[in-house]
C-alpha positions in Angstrom: 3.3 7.8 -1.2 0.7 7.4 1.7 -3.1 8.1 1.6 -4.6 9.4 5.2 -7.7 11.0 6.2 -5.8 13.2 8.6 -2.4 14.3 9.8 -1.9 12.8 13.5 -0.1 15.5 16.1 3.1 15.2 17.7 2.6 12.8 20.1 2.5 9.1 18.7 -1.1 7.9 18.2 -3.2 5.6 20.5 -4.1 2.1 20.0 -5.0 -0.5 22.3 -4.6 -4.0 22.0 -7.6 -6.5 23.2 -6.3 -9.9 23.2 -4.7 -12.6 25.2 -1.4 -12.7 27.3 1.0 -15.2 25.9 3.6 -16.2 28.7 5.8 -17.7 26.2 6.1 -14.1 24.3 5.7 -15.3 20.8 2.2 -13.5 20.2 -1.0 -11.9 21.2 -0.3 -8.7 23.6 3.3 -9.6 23.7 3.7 -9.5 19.7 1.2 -6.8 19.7 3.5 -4.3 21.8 6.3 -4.7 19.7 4.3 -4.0 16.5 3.3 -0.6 17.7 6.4 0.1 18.8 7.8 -0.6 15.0 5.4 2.1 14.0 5.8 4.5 16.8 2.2 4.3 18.1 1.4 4.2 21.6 0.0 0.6 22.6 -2.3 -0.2 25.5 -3.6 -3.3 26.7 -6.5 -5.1 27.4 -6.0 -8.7 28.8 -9.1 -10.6 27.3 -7.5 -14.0 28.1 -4.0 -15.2 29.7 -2.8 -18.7 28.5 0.1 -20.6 29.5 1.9 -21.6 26.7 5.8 -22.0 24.8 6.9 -22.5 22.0 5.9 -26.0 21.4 2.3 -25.3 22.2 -0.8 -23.9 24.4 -1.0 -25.7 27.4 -3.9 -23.9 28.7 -6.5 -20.5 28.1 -8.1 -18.6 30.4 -10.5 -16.2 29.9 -10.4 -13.1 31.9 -13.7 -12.1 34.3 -16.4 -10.3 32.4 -16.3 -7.7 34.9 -12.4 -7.2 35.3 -12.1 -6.8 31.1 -14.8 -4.2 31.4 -12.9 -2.5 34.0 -9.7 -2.3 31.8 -11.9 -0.8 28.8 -13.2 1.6 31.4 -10.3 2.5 32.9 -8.4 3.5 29.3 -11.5 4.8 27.5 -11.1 7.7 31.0 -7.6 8.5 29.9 -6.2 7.1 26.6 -9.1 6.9 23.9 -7.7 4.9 21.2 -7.3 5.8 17.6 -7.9 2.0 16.5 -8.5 -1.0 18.4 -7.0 -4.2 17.3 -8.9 -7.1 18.8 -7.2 -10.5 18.8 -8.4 -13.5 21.3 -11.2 -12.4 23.0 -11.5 -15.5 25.2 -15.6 -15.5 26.0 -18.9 -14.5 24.5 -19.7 -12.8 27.4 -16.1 -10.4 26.8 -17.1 -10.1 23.4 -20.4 -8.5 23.7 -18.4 -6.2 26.5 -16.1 -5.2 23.8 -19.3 -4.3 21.5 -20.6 -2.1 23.7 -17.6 -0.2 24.1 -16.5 -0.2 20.3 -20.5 1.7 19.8 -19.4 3.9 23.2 -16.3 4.8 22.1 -17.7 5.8 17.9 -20.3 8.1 19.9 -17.4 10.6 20.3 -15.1 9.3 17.8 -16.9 8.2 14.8 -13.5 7.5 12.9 -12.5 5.5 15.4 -10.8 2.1 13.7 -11.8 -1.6 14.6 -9.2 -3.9 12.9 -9.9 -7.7 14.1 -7.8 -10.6 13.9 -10.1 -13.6 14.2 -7.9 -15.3 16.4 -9.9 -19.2 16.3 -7.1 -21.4 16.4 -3.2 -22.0 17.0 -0.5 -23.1 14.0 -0.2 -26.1 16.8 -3.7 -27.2 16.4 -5.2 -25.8 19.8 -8.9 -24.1 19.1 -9.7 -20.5 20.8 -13.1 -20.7 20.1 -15.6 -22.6 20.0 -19.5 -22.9 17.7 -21.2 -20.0 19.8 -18.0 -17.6 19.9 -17.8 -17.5 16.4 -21.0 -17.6 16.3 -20.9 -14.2 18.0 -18.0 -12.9 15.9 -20.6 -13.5 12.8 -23.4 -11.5 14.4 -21.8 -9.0 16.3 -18.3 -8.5 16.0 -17.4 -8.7 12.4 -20.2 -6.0 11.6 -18.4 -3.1 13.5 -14.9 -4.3 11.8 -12.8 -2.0 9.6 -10.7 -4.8 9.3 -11.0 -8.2 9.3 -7.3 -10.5 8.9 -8.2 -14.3 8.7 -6.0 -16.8 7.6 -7.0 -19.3 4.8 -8.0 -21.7 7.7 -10.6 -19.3 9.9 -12.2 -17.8 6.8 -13.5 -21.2 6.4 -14.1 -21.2 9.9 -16.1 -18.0 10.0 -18.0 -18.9 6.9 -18.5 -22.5 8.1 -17.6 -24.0 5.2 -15.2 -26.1 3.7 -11.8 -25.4 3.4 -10.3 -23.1 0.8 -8.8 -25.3 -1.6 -7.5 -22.5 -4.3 -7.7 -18.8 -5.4 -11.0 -18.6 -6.8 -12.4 -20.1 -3.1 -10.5 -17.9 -1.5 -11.8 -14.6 -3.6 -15.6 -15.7 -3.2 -15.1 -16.1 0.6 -13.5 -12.7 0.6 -16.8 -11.4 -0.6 -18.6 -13.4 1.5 -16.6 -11.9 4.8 -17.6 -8.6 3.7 -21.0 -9.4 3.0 -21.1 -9.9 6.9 -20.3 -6.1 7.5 -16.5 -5.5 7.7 -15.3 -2.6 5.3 -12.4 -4.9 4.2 -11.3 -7.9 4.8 -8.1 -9.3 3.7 -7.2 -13.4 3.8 -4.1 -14.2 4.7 -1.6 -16.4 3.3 0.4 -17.9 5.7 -1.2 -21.2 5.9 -1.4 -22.1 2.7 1.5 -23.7 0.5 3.5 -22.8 -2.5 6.9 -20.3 -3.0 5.2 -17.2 -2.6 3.1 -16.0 0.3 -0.1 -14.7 -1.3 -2.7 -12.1 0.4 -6.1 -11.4 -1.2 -7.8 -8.4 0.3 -11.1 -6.8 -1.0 -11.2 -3.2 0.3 -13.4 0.0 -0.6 -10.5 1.2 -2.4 -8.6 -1.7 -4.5 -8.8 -5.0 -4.1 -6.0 -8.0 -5.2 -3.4 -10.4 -4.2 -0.3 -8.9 -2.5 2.7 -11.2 -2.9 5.9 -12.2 -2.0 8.7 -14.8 -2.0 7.9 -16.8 1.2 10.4 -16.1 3.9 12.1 -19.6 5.0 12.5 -19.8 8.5 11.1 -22.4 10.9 10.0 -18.9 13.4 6.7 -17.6 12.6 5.0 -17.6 15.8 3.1 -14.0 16.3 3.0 -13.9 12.7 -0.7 -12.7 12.7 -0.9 -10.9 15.2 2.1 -8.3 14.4 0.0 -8.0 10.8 -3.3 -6.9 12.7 -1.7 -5.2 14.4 0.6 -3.6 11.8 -2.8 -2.5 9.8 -4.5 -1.1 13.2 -1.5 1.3 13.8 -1.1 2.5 10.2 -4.4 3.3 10.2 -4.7 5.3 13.9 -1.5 7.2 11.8 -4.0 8.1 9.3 -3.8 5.4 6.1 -6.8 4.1 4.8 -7.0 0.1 4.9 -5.8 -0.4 1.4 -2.3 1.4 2.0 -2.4 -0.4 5.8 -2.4 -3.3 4.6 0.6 -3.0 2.2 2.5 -1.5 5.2 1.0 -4.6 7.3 2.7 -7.2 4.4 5.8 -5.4 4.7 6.5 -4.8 8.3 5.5 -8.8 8.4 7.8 -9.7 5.8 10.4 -7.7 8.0 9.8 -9.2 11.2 9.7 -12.9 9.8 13.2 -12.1 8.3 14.4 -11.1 11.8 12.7 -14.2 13.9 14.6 -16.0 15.9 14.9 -19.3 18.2 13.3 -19.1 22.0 12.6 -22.5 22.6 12.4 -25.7 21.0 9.4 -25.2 18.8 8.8 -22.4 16.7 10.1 -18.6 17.6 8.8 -15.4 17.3 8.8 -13.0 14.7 10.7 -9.8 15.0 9.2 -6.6 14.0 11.7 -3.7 13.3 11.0 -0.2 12.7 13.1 0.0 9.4 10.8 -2.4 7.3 9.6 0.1 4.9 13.1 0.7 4.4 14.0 -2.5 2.4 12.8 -3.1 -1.6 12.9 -6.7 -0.7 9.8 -6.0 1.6 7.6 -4.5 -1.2 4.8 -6.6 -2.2 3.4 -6.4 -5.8 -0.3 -6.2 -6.5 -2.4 -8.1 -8.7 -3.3 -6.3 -11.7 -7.5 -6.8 -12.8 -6.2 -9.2 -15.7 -3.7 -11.1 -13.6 -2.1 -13.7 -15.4 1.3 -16.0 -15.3 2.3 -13.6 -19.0 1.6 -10.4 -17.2 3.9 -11.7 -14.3 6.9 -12.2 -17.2 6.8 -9.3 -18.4 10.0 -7.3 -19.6 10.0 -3.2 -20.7 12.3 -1.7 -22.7 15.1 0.6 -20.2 14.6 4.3 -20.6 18.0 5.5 -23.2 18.4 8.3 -20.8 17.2 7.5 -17.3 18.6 11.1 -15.9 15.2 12.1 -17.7 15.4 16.0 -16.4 12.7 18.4 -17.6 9.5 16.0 -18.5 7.1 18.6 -21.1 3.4 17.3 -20.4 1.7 18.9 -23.3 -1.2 18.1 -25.4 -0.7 19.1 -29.5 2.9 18.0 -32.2 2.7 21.3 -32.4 3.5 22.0 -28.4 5.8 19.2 -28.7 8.0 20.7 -31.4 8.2 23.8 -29.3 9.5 22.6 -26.4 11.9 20.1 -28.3 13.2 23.2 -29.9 13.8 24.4 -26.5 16.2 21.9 -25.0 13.7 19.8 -23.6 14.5 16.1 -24.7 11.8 13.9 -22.7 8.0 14.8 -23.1 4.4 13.2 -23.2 1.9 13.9 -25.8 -1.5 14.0 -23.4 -4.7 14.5 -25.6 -7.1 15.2 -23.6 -9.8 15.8 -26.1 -8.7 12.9 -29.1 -12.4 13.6 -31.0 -11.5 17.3 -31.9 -8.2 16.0 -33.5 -7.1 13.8 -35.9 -5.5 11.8 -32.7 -3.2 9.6 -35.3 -1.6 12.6 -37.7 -0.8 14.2 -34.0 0.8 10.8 -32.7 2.6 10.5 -36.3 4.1 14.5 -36.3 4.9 14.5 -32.5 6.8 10.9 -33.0 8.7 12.7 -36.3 10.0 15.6 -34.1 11.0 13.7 -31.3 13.5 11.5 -33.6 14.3 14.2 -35.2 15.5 15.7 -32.1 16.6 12.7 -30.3 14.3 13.0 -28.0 12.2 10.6 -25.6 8.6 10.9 -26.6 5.8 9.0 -24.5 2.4 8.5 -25.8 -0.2 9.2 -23.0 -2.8 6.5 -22.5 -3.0 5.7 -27.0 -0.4 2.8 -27.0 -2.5 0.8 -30.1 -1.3 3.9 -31.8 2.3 4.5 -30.1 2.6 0.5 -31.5 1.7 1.4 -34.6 3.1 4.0 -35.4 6.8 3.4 -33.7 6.5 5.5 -30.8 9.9 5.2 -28.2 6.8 4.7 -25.3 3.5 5.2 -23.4 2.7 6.2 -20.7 -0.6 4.6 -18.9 -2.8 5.9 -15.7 -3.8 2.7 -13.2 -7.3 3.1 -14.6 -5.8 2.0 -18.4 -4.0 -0.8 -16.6 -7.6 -2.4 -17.2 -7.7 -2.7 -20.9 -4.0 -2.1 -22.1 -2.6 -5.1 -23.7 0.8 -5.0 -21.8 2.0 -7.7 -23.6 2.1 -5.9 -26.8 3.3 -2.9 -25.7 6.3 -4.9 -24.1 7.1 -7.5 -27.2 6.9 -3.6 -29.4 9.7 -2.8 -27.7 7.9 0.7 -26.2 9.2 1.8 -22.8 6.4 2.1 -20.6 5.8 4.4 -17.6 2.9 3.8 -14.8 0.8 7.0 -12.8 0.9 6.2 -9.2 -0.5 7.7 -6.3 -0.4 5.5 -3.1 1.5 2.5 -2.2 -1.3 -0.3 -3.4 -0.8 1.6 -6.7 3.3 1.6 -6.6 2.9 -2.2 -5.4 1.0 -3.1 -8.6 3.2 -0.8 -10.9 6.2 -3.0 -9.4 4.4 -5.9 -10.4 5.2 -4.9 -13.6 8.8 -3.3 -13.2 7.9 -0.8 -15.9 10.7 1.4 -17.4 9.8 4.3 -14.7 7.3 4.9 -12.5 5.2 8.5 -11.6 4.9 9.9 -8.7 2.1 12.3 -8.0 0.7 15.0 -7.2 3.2 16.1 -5.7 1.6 19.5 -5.1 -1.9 21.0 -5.8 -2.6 20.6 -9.4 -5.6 21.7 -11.8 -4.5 19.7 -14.6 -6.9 17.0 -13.5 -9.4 16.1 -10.9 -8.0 13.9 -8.6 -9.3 12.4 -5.1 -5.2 12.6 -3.9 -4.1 15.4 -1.9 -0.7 16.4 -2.4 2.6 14.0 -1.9 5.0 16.3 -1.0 8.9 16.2 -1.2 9.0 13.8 1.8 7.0 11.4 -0.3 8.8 11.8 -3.6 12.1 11.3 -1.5 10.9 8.1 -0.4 10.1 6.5 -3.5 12.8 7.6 -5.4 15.4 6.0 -3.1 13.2 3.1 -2.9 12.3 1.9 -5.8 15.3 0.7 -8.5 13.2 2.7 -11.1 13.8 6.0 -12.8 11.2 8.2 -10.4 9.3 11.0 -12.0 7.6 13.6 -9.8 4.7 15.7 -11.7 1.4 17.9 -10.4 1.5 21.5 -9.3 5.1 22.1 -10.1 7.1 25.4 -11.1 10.2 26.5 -10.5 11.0 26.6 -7.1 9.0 23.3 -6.9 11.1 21.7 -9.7 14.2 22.2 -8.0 13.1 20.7 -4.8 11.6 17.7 -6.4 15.1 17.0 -7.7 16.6 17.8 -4.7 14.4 14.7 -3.6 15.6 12.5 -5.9 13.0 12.7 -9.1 14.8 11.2 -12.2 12.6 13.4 -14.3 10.5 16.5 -12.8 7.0 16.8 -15.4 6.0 20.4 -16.3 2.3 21.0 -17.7 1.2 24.9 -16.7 4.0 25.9 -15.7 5.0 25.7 -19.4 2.1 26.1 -21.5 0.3 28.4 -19.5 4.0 30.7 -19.4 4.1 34.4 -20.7 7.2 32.8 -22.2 7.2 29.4 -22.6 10.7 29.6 -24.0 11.9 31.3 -21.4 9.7 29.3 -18.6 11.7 26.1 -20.4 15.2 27.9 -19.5 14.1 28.8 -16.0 13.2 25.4 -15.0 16.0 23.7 -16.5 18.1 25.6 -15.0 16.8 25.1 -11.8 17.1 20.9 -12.3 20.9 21.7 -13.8 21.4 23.3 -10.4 20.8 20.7 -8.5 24.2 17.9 -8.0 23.2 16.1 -5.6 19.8 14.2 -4.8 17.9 12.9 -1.1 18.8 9.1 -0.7 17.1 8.4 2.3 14.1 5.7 2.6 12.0 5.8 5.3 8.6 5.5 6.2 6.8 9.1 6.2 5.5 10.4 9.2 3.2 12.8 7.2 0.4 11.3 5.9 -1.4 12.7 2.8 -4.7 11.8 1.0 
């Protein structure tokens, strides 16, 4: 599932790259150009510095002439506007405030144009990039035109001039102070810090969290931040908002530090590959708003049937009894309006038919009531994900199933490896007003042979629709209009089952989607 603000044409998007040449290869440009090529964006250059440097360590930085790294700006800004620009050493004051200029040049015709900035202040040996009036000018003038800003644990503090981050809540509070400077969203790496997993906190307009994952062990790391800046600044020229970039970012990073390797004697670079989003092993979870060590341990109750088939959405026992009478044997009791019914009689008949028929019933969003009243499961939105008390729905024994929409969303229903997981819309739907634009098949295909979870696409479906959502691998294919809005529900029921029946064989084929849908 990707969120975008725009499809991108044919030919792969632009970014440039405004950072420093390292002659050993490990980072800056160097990294940089192999990131985009992971993603299948076209990378440029700008040379804001050139250092002579190996694997052991920096020997020595330049920075380049104000008036040749003005000329490079000039000369692709002519010919190859950029989509996004990710900005890593900039080397001077004086190059910085060039690169200003520019950035408000360049948003005079392209006011969507993306600024992702890796505050590049230091090396992992201990050499500094920058010293008190270059950040200083980061502060003032840099960091308030950022989309994007990627510090490690280490230059936060630097930026903030403060003390180091000593633990989460520090590192949360500086997140909000970051953005408090001007940058839409800033996320604080975890590279630096210690401990088994390698923990992200990012604070965006959309989400915010700690992304996480088992810390690769390898000694090779070098270009580690710069392939994640630059990782974010491509997805987003391809048309994902930051949230979802910065997922992509964590897994592309995982990826690459999986494939490092030796050049050297010190540390060796990182290796990004374009198959990263192909790997379950490179999907991060997401912190849930009541993140806790209990919510992390949590175990759901296995679905009795994962091949789920025809998944009735409806919204009364009484609609539920229908369409169990029908064949239908998995379906969701959705009350949209609980104060014109007596919500727990309707919980209590729709739970008596279901047995009755053998049948897997899922209470929408009502799990104090699914508990009490023995419900097989409930299924939650993200937004109930807030005030749900998880760990009684788990120790009840109710199988639980998770709404997503976008990949922050998948990452924190992972978190909680929940006994399947929804995928949606997957077409136009006017069951519920939603901010998502479609999914499509490519999306639910992706997922579905992803994710080690029973898959269920819903939103906008019928029954052309049902069989090629099956076709892309949904477990279960969820039906609301196309059912109780039918001539013939009975016979609405037939047709679509039918259609699911008919298909033997479903799309197992992970990949990153090229479309890109919000």
């Amino acid at each position: 599932m990707s969120t975008a603000i725009k499809n991108f044409p044919s030919n792969p998007p632009i970014v440039w790259s405004v950072a420093g040449s390292d002659s050993g290869a490990g980072a800056g440009l160097q990294a940089d150009l192999r990131a985009f090529e992971a993603m299948d964006v076209h990378g440029c250059t700008v040379v804001a510095a050139i250092t002579a440097q190996n694997s052991k360590g920096v020997q020595l930085i330049a920075p380049v002439d104000a008036a040749v790294f003005e000329a490079q700006l000039a000369a692709l800004a002519d010919d190859m506007p950029p989509a996004a620009i990710k900005v890593g050493m900039i080397g001077s004051v004086d190059n910085l405030r060039v690169l200003v200029r520019w950035i408000d040049r360049l948003r005079q015709n392209n006011p969507q144009l993306t600024v992702v900035v890796d505050t590049v202040l230091g090396a992992t040996t201990g050499a500094s990039f920058a010293q008190a009036d270059l950040i200083q000018a980061y502060r003032d003038e840099l960091l308030p035109r950022a989309d994007v800003i990627t510090p490690n644990r280490v230059e936060a503090a630097l930026l903030l001039k403060q003390a180091p981050l000593s633990d989460a809540l520090a590192v949360e509070q500086a997140s909000q102070s970051l953005q408090a400077l001007g940058c839409k969203t800033v996320i604080i790496t975890g590279g630096d810090a210690q401990g088994l997993n390698s923990e992200d906190y990012c604070l965006s307009p959309h989400a915010q969290g700690w992304l996480r994952l088992p810390r690769v062990a390898t000694a090779h790391n070098h270009g580690t931040g710069c392939v994640f800046a630059s990782t974010v600044a491509a997805a987003m020229a391809r048309g994902f908002v930051s949230m979802e970039a910065l997922v992509i970012a964590k897994m592309a990073t995982t990826h690459a530090l999986r494939h490092a390797y030796a050049a050297g004697q010190g540390a060796g670079p990182v290796r990004p590959q374009p198959d990263f989003a192909q790997h379950i092993e490179n999907l991060p979870t997401f912190s849930l708003p009541r993140d806790s060590a209990q919510i992390s341990s949590l175990r759901f109750t296995a679905l009795s049937d994962t091949d789920q088939g025809l998944y009735a959405v409806v919204d009364s026992a009484a609609w539920v009894q229908r369409v169990l009478a029908s064949g239908v044997k998995t379906v969701q009791l959705r009350i949209k309006s609980p104060e014109l019914v007596d919500i727990r009689r309707e919980v209590q008949l729709a739970i008596q038919h279901a047995k009755a028929a053998n049948a897997q019933l899922f209470i929408n969003d009502h799990w104090q009531l699914a508990i009490e009243e023995g419900a097989y499961g409930v299924h939650l939105g993200q937004e109930d994900l807030h005030v749900a008390d998880l760990q009684a729905i788990a120790q009840a024994g109710l199988r639980l199933g998770l709404s997503t929409h976008c990949y922050w969303e998948v990452c924190r229903a992972w978190a909680l490896q929940p006994s399947y997981i929804a995928c949606g819309p997957m077409y136009a739907t006017q069951s519920k007003d939603m901010p998502w634009q479609p999914q499509g098949a490519h999306n639910v295909s992706y997922w579905s042979a992803l994710l080690p979870l029973p898959l269920v696409a819903i939103g906008g479906i019928n029954v052309e629709r049902a069989s090629e959502a099956r076709q892309a691998g949904a477990a279960g294919v969820a039906v609301i209009s196309a059912i109780t809005a039918a001539a013939s529900p009975e016979a609405a029921i037939m047709a679509l089952k039918q259609a699911i029946d008919d298909v033997k064989t479903r799309i197992i084929a992970p990949k990153l989607p090229k479309s890109t849908l919000y």
